[in-house]
N, C-alpha and C positions, 0 to 999 in steps of 0.2 A: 256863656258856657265856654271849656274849654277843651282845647282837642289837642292831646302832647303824643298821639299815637292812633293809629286808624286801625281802630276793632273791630274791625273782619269786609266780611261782603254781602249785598245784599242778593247775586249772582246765582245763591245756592238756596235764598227762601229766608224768609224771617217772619216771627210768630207777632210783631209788631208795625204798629203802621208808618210807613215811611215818608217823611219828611223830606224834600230836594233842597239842593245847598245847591246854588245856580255856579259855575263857575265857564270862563271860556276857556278852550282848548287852553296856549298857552300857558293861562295862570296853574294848571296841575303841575307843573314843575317851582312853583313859589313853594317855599317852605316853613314861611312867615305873614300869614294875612287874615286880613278878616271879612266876613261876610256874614249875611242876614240871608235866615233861609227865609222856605214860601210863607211861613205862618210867623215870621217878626222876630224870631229868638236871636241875636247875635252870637254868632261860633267864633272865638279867635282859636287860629289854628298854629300851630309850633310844632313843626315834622320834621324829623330827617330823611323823610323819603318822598317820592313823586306819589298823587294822586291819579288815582285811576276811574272811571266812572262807575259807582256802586260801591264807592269803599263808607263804609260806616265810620262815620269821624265823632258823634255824642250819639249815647243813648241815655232813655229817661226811661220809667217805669212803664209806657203807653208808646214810647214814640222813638225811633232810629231817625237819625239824622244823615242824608246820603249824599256823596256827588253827585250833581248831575250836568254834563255839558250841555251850556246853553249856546248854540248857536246865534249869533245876528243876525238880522237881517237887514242885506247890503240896501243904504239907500240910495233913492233912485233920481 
């Protein structure tokens, strides 16, 4: 799938189920990359703007696809 523009937010409710797109802090400032959300689909993304957490980047008939920052964890 692709993503030339981030259609809208999940922030205010959405009538479909949503999908996370893992991304870490940093990378919301890329404006060219790619990622596999939780359930396998590849998004290539091509933005002229920063990501935010909750921004809807693909939707399908069932399903919005979302940022979501994943943190790491430091190891030990």
């Amino acid at each position: 799938m692709i993503c030339d523009r981030i259609l809208g937010t999940t922030h205010h409710g959405t009538y479909k189920k949503v999908v996370d797109v893992l991304f870490e802090e940093h990378e919301l400032k890329e404006h060219s990359i790619r990622r596999i959300a939780r359930d396998g689909v590849e998004i290539e993304i091509d933005i002229n703007e920063d990501m935010q957490e909750g921004d809807i980047l693909v939707e399908t008939e069932h399903y919005v696809y979302a940022v979501k920052i994943y943190v790491p964890t430091p190891k030990k």
